[in-house]
N, C-alpha and C positions, 0 to 999 in steps of 0.2 A: 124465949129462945133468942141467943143472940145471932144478930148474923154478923157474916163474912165481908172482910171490906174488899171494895170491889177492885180490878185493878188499875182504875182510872185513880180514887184516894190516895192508892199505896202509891202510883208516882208520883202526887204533886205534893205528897208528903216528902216524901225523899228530897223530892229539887227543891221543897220550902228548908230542909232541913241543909242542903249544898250548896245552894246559892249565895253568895257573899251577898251584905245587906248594901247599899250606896252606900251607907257611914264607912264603911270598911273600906272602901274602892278607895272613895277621896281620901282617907288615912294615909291612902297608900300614894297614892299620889303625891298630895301633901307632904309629906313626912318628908325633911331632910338625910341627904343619900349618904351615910357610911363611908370614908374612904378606907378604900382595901388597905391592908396592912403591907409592909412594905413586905418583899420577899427577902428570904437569909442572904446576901451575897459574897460570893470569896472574896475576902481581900485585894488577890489579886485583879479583881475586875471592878472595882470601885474606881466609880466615877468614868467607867467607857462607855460605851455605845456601841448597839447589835448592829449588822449589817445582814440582812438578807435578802439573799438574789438567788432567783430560779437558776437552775443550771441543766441542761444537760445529762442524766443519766451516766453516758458516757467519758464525760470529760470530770465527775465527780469520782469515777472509780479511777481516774487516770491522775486525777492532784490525791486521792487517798495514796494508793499505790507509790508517786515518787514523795509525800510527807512519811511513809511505812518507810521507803530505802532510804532516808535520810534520819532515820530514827526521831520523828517531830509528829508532834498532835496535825492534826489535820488545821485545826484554830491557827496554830500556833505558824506551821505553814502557810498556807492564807496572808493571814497578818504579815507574815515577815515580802510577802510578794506583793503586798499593795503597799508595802513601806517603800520597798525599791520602785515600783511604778510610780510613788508618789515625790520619789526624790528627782526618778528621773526626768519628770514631767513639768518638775517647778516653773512658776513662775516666777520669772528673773525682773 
C-alpha cells in the first residue's frame, strides 16, 4: 500500500522546486546590465531636454485655458513664456 505524502514533503518540495539556486542569484548579479534601447523621438524634439515642475492644479487649468484661447499646445505655450522670461532676465 502506498502512502500519502505528508504535507510537511509537499512543501519543501515545492520551495526545493522555486527557490533560485545561488548559481543563479550571482548570474544575476554578475551579469553585465543591457542598455535600454533608445525611445522613438520626433524630429522635432531631437536634441532638447524635459522640464518638469510641480505646479498647481489651478494655475495648470489657467496656462491650458489661455494656450486653448491662443490656439497653441500647452508645450508649445510654456516654451514660448520661459523664452521671453529668459530674454527678459539675461544676463548682460
Amino acid at each position: 500500500m502506498a502512502s500519502t505524502p505528508d504535507l510537511r514533503s509537499n512543501m519543501k518540495r515545492v520551495r526545493e522546486d522555486t527557490t533560485p539556486k545561488i548559481e543563479e542569484i550571482a548570474a544575476d548579479i554578475h551579469a553585465p546590465k543591457l542598455a535600454a534601447k533608445p525611445e522613438k523621438q520626433l524630429p522635432s524634439r531631437a536634441g532638447k531636454k524635459n522640464l518638469v515642475v510641480p505646479i498647481d492644479p489651478p494655475l495648470h487649468k489657467t496656462l491650458k485655458q489661455q494656450a486653448l484661447h491662443l490656439d497653441l499646445t500647452l508645450e508649445r505655450y510654456v516654451t514660448s513664456a520661459l523664452e521671453e522670461l529668459a530674454r527678459k532676465n539675461a544676463i548682460k
